[in-house]
DSSP file (Angstrom, degrees, kcal/mol; ACC not computed):
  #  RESIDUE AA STRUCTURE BP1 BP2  ACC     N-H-->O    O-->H-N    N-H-->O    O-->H-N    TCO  KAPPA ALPHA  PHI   PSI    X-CA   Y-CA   Z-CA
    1    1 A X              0   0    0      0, 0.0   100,-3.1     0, 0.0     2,-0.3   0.000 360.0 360.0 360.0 116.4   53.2   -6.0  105.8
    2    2 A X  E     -ab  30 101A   0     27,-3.2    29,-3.0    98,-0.2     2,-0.3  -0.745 360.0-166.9-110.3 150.6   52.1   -2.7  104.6
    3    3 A X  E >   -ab  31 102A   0     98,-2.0     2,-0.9    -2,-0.3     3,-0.7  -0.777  55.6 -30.2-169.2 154.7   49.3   -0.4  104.1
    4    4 A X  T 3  S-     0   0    0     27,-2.3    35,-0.3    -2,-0.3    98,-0.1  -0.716 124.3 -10.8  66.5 -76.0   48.7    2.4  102.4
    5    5 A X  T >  S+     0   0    0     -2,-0.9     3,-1.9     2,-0.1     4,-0.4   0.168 118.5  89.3-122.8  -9.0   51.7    5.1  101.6
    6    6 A X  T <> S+     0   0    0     -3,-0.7     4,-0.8     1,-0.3     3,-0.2   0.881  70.1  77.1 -64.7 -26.8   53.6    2.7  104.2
    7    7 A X  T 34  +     0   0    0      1,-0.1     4,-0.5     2,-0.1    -1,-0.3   0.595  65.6  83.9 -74.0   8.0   54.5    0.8  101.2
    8    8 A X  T X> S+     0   0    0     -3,-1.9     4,-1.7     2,-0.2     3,-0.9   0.890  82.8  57.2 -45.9 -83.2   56.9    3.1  100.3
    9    9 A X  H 3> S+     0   0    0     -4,-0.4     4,-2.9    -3,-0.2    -1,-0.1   0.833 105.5  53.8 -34.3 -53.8   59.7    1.5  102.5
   10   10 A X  H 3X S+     0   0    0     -4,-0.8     4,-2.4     2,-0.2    -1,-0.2   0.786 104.9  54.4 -32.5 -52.9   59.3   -1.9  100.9
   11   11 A X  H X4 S+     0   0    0     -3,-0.9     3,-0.6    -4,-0.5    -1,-0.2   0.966 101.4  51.1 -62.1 -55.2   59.7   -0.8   98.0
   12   12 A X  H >< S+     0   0    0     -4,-1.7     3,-1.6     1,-0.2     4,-0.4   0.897 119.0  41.1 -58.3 -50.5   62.8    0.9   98.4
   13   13 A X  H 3< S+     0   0    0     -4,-2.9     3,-0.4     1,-0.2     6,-0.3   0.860 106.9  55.1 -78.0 -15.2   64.3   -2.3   99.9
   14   14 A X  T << S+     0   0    0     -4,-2.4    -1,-0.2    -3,-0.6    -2,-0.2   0.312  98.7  75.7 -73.1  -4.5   62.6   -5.0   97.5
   15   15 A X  S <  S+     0   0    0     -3,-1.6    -1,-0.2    -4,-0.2     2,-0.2   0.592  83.5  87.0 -94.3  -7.9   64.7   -2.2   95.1
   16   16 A X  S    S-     0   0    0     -4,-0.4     4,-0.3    -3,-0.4    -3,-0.0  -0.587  70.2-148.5 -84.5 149.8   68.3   -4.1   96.3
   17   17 A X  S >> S+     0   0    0     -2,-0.2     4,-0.9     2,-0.1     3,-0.8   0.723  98.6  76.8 -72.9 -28.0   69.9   -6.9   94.7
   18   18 A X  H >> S+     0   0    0      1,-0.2     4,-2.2     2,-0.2     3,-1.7   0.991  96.4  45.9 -74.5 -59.1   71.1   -7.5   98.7
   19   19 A X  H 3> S+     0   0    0     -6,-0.3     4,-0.7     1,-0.2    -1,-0.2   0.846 103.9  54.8 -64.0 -14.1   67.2   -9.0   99.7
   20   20 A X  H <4 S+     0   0    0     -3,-0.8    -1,-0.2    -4,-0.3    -2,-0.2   0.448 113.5  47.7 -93.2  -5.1   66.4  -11.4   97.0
   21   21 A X  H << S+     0   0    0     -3,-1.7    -2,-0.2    -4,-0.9    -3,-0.1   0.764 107.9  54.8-102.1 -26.1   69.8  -13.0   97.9
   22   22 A X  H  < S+     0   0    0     -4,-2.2     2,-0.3     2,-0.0    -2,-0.2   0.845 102.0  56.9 -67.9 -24.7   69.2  -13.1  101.6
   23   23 A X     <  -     0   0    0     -4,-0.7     3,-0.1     1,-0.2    31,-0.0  -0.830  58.8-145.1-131.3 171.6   65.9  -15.0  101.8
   24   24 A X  S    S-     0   0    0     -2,-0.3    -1,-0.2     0, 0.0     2,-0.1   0.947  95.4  -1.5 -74.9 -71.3   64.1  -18.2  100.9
   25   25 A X        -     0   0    0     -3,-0.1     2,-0.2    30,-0.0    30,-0.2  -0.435  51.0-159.0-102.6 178.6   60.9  -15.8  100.5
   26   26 A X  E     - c   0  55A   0     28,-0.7    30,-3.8    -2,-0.1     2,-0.6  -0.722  11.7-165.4-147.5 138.6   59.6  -12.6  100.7
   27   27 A X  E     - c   0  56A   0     -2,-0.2     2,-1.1    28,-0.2    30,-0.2  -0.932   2.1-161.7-123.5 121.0   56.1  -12.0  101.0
   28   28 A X  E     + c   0  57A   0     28,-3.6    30,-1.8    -2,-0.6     2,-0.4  -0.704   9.3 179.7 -75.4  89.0   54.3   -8.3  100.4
   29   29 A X  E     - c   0  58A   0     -2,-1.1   -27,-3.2    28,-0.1     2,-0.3  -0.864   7.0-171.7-103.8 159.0   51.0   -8.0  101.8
   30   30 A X  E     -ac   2  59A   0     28,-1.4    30,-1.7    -2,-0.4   -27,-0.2  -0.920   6.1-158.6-149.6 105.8   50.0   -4.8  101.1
   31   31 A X  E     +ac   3  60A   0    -29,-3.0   -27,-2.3    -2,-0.3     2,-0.3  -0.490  24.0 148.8-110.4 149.2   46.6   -3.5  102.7
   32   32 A X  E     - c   0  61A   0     28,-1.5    30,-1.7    -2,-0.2     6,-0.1  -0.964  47.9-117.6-167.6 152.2   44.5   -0.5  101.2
   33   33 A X  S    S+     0   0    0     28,-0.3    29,-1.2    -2,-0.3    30,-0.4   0.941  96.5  23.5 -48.8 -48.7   40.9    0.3  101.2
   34   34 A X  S    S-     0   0    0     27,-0.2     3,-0.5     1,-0.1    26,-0.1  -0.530  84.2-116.8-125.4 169.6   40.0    0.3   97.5
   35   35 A X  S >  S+     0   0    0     -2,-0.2     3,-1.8     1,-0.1     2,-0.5   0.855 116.8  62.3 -95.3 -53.3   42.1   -1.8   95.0
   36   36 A X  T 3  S+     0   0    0      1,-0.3    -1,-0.1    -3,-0.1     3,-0.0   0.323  94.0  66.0 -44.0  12.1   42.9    1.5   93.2
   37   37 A X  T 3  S+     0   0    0     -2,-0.5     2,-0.5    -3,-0.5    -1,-0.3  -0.110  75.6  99.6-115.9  13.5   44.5    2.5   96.5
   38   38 A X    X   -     0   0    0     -3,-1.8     3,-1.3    -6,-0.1    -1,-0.1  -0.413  62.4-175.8 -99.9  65.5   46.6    0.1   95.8
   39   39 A X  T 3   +     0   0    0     -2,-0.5     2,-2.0   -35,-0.3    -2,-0.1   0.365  58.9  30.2 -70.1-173.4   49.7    1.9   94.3
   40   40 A X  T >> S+     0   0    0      1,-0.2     3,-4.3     2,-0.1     4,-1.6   0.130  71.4 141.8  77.6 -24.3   53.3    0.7   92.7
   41   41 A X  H <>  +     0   0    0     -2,-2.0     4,-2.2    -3,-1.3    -1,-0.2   0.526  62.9  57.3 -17.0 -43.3   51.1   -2.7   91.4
   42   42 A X  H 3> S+     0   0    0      1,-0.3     4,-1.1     2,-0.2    -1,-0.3   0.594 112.2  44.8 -77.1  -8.1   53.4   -2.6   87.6
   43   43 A X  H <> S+     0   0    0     -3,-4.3     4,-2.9     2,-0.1    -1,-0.3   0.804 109.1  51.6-105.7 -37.5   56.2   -2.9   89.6
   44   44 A X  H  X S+     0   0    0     -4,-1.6     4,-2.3     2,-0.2     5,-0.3   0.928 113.0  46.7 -48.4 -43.3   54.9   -5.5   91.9
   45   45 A X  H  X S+     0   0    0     -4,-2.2     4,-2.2     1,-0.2     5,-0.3   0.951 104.3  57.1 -64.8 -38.2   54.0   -7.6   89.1
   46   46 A X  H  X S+     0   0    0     -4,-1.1     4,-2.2     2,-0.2    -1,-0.2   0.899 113.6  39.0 -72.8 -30.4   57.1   -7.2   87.4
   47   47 A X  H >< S+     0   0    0     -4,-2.9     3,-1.9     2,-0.2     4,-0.4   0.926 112.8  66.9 -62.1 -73.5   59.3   -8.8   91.0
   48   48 A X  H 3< S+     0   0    0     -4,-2.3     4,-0.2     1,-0.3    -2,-0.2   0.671 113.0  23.0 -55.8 -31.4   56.1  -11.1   91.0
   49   49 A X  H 3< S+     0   0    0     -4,-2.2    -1,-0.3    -5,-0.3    -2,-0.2   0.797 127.7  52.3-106.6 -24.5   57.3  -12.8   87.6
   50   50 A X  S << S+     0   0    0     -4,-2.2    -2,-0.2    -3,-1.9    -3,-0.1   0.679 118.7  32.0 -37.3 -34.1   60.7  -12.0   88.0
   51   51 A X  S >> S+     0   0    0     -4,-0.4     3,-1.9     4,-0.1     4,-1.4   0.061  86.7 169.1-146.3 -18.7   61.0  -13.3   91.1
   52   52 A X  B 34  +d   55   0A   0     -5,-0.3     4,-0.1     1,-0.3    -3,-0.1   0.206  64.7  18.6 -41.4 110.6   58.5  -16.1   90.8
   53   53 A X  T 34 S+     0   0    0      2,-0.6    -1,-0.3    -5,-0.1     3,-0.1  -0.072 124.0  61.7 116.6 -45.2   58.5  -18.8   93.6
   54   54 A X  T <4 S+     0   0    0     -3,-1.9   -28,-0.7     1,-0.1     2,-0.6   0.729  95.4  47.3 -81.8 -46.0   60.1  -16.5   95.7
   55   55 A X  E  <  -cd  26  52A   0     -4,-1.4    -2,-0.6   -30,-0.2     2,-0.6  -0.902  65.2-158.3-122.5 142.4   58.0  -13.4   96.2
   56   56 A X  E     -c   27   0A   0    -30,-3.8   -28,-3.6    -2,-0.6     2,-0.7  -0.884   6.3-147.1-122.2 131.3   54.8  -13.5   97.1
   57   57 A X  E     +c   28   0A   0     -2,-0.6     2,-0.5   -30,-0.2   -28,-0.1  -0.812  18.3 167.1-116.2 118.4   51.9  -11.1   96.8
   58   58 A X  E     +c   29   0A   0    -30,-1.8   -28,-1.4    -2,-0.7     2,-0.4  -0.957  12.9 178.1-104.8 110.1   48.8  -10.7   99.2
   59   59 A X  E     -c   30   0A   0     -2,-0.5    11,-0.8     9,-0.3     2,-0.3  -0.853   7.0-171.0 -70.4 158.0   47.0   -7.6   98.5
   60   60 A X  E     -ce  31  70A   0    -30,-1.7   -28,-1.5    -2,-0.4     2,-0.2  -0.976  12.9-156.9-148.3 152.6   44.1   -7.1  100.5
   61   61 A X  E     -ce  32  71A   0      9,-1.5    11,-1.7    -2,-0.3   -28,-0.3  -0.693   3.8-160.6-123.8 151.5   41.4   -4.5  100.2
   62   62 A X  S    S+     0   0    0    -30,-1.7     2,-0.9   -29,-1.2    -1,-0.2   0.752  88.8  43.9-114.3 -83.3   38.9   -3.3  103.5
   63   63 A X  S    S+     0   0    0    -30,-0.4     2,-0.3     8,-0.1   -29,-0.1  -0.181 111.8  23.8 -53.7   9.5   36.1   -1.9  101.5
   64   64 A X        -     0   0    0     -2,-0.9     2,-0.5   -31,-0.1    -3,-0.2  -0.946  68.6-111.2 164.6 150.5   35.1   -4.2   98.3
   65   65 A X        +     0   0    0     -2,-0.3     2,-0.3     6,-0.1     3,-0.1  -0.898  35.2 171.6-118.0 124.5   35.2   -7.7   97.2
   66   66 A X    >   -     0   0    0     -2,-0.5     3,-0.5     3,-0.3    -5,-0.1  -0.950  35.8-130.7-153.1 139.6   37.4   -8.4   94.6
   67   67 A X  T 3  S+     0   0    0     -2,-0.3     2,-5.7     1,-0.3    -1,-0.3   0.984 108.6  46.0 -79.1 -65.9   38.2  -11.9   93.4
   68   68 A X  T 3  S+     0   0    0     -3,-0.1     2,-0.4   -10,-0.0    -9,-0.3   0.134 106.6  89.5 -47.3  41.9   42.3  -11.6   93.3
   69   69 A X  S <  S-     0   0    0     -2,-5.7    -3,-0.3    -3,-0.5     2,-0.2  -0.970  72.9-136.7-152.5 128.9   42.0   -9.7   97.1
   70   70 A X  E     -e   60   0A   0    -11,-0.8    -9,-1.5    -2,-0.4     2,-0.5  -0.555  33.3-138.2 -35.2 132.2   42.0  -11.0  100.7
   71   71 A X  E     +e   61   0A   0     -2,-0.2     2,-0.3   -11,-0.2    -9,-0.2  -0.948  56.4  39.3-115.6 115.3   39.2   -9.0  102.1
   72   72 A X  S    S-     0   0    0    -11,-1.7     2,-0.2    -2,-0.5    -2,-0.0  -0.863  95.9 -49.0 151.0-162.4   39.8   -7.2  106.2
   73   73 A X    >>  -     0   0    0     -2,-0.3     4,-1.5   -42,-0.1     3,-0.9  -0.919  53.7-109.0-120.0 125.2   42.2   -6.0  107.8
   74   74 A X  T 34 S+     0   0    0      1,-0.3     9,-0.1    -2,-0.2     4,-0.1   0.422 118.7  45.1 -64.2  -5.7   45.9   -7.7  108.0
   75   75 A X  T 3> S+     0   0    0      2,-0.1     4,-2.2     3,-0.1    -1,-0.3   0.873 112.2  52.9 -76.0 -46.8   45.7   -8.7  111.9
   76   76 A X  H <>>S+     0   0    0     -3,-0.9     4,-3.4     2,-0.3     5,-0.5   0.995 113.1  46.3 -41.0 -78.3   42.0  -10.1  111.2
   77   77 A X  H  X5S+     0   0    0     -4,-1.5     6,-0.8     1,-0.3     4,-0.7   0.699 108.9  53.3 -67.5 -14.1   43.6  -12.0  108.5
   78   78 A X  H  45S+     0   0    0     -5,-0.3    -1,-0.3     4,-0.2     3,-0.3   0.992 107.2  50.2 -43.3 -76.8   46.5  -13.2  110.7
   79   79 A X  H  <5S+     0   0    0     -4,-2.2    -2,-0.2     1,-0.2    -3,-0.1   0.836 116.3  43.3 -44.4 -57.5   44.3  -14.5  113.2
   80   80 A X  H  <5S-     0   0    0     -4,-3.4    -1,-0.2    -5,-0.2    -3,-0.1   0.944 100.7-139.5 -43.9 -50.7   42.4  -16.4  110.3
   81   81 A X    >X< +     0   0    0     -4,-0.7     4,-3.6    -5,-0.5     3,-1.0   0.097  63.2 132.1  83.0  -0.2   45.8  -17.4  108.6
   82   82 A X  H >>  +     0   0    0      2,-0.2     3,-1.1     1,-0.2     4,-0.9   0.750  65.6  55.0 -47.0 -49.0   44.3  -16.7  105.5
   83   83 A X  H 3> S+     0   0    0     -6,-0.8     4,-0.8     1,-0.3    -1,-0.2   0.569 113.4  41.4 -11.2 -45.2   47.4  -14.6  104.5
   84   84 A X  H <>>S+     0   0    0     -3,-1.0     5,-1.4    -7,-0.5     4,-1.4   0.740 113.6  48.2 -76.9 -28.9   49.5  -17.4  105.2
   85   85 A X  H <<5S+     0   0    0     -4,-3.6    -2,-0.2    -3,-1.1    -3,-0.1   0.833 106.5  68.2 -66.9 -19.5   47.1  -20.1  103.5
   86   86 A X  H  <5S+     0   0    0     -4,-0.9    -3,-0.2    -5,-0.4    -1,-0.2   0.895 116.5  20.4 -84.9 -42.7   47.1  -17.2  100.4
   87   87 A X  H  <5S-     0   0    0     -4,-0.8    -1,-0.3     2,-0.2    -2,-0.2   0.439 112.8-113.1-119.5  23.4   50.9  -17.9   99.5
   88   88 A X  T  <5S+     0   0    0     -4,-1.4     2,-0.3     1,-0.2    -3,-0.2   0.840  79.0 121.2  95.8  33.6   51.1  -21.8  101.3
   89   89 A X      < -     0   0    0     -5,-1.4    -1,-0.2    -6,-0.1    -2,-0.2  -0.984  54.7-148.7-140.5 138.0   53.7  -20.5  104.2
   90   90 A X        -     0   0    0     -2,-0.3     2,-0.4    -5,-0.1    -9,-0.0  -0.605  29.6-110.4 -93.9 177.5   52.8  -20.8  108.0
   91   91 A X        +     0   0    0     -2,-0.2     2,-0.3     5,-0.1     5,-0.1  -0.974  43.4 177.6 -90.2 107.5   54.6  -17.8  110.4
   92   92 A X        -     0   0    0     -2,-0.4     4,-0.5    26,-0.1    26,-0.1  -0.903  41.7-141.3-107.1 118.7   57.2  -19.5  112.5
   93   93 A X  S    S+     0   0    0     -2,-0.3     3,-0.4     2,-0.2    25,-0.1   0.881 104.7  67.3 -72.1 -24.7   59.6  -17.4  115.1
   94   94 A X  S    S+     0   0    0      1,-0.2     2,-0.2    -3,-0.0    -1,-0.1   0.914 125.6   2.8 -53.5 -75.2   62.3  -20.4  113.4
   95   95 A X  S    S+     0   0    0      2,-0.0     2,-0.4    34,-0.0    -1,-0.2  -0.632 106.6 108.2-126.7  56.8   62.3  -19.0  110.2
   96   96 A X        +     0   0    0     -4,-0.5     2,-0.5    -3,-0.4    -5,-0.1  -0.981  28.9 175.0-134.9 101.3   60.1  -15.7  110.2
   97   97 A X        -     0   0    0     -2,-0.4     2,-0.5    33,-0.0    33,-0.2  -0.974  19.0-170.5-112.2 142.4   61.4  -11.8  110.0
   98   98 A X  E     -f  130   0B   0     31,-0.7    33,-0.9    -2,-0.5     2,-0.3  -0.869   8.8-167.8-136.1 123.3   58.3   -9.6  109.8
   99   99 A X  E     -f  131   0B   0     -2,-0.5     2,-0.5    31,-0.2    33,-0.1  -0.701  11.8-161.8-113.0 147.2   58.8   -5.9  109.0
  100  100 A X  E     +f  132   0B   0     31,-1.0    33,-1.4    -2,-0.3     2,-0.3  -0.930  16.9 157.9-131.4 137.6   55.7   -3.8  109.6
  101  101 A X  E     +b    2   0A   0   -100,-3.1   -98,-2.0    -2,-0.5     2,-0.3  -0.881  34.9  49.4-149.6 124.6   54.7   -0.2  108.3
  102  102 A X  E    S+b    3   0A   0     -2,-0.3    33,-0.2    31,-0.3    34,-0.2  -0.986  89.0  20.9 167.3-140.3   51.7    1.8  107.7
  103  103 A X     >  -     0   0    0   -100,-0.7     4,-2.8    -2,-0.3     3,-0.4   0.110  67.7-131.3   3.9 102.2   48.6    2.7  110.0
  104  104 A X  T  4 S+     0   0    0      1,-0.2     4,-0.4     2,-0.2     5,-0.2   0.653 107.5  56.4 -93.7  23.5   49.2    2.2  113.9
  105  105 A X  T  > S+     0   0    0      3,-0.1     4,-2.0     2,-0.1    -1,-0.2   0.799 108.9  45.5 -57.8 -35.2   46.6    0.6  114.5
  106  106 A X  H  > S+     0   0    0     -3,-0.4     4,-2.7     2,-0.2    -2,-0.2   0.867 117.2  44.2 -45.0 -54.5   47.6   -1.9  112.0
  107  107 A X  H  < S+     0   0    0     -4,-2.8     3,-0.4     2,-0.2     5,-0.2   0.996 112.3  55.7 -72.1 -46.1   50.9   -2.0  113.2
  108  108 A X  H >> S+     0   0    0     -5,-0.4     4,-0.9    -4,-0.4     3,-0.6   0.962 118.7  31.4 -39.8 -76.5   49.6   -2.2  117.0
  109  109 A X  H 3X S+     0   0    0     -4,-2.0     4,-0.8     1,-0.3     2,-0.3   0.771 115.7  54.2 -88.7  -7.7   47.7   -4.9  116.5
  110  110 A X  H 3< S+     0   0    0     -4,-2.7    -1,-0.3    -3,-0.4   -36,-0.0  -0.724 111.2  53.1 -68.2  65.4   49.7   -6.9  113.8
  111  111 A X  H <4 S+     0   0    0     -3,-0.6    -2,-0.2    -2,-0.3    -3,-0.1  -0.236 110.3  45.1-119.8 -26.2   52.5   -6.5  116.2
  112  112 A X  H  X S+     0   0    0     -4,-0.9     4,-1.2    -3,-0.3    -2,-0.2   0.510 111.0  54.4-135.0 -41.8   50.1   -8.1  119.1
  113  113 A X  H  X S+     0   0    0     -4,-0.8     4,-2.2    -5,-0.3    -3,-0.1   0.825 107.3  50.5 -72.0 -33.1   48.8  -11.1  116.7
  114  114 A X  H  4>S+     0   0    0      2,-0.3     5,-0.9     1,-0.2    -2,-0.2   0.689 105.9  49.8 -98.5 -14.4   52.2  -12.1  115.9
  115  115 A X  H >45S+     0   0    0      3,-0.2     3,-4.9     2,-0.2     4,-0.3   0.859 112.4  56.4 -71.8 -54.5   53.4  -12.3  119.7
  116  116 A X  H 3<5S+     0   0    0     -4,-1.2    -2,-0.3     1,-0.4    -3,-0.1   0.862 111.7  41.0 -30.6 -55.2   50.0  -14.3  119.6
  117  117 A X  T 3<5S-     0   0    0     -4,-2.2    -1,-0.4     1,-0.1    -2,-0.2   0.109 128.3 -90.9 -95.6  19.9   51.7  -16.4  117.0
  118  118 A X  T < 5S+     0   0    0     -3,-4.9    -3,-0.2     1,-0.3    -2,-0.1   0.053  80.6 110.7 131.1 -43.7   55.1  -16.7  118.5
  119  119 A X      < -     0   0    0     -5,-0.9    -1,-0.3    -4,-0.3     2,-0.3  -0.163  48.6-137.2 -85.0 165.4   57.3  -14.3  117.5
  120  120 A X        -     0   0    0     -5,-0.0     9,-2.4   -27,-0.0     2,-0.4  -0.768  27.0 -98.7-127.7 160.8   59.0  -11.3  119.4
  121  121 A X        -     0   0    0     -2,-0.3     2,-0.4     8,-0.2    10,-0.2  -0.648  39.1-108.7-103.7 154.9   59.7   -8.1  118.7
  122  122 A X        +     0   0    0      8,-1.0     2,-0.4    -2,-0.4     5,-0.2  -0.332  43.9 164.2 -86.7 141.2   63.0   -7.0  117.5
  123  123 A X        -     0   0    0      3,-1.4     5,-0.1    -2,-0.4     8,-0.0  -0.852  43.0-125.2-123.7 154.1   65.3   -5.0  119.8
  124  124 A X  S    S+     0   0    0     -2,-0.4     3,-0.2     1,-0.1    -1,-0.2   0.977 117.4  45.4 -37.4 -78.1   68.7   -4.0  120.0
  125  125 A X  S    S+     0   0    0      1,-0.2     2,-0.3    -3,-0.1    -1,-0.1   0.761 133.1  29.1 -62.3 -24.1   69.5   -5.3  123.5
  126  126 A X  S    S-     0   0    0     -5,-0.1    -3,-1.4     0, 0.0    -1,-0.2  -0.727  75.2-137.5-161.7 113.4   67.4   -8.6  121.9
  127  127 A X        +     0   0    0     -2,-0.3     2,-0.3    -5,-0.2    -3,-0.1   0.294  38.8 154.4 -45.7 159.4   67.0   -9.9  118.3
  128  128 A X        -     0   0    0     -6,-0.1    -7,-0.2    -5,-0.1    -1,-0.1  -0.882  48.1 -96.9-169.5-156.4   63.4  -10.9  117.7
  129  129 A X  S    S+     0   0    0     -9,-2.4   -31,-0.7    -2,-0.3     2,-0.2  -0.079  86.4  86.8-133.4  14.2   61.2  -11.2  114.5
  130  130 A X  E     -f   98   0B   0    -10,-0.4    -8,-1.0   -33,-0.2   -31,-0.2  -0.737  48.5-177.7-142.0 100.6   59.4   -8.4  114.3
  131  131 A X  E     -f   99   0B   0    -33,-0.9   -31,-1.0    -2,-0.2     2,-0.5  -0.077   7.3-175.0-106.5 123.7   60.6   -5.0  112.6
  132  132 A X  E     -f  100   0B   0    -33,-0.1     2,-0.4   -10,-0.1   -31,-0.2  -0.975  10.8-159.3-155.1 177.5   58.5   -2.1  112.6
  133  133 A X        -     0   0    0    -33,-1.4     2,-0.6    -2,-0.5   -31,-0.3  -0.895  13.0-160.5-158.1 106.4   59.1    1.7  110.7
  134  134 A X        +     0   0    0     -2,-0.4   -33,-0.1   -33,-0.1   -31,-0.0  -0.885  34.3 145.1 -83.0 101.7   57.2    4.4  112.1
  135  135 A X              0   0    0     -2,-0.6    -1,-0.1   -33,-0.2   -34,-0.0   0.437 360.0 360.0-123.3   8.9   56.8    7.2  110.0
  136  136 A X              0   0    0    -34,-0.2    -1,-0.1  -130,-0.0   -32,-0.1   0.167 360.0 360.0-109.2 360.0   53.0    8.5  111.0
C-alpha cells in the first residue's frame, strides 16, 4: 500500500522474478490525489495482464470521482473493506504480509487499522505482518 512517490519501492520489487514466485497474490493499492498523480500506470497494466489472477490493482484517488477508482484515503477504505471487496480477498494475519510506504499519516494510521484487523507489526525480535519503508 502506497501513495504518492512512495510507490517507487514497489516497483523496484514487483521488478524481481523472486516475488511473483513467492506469493499466491500481490495486491498494489496505490493512493494519489488526482488520477494523473498516479504515476508508472503502463507498467502497472502491463504486470496487470501479465500477471493476471495474481496481481491485483486498487488505485484510489482523494480528490475526484472516477469510475475505475476507490475514492478516500487507504485506512478509510480499510475500515470499509472496500479495498478488499475491490480485488475479492479478505486481510487475514494467516495469510497476510502488508508492506506500507508513502505519507505518515497514511502509514500511521494504515498501520493502526490493520492491528484493528489482526495483524502485527513486523520486528526483528518478532515476525509480524506488517512492513513499513520510511523514506519521508
Amino acid at each position: 500500500m502506497a501513495t504518492g512517490t512512495g510507490v517507487g519501492p514497489f516497483l523496484s520489487i514487483l521488478a524481481t522474478e523472486q516475488v511473483w514466485a513467492s506469493y499466491e497474490n500481490i495486491i498494489l493499492v496505490y493512493g494519489a490525489r488526482y488520477g494523473h498523480d498516479l504515476a508508472y500506470t503502463q507498467l502497472i497494466e502491463t504486470w496487470s495482464k501479465q500477471y493476471a489472477g495474481k496481481f491485483h490493482f486498487v488505485p484510489i484517488v482523494s480528490r475526484e470521482n472516477k469510475a475505475d477508482r476507490l475514492r478516500g484515503h487507504i485506512p478509510a477504505l480499510l475500515k470499509t473493506s472496500s479495498i478488499q471487496q475491490q480485488v475479492g480477498l479478505d486481510i487475514h494475519a494467516e495469510h497476510s504480509q502488508v508492506m506500507l510506504c508513502g505519507n505518515p499519516a497514511m502509514i500511521e494510521d494504515a498501520t493502526q487499522t490493520l492491528i484493528e484487523l489482526g495483524l502485527s507489526k513486523h520486528l526483528r525480535r518478532s515476525p509480524g505482518h506488517i512492513s513499513l519503508e520510511r523514506y519521508w
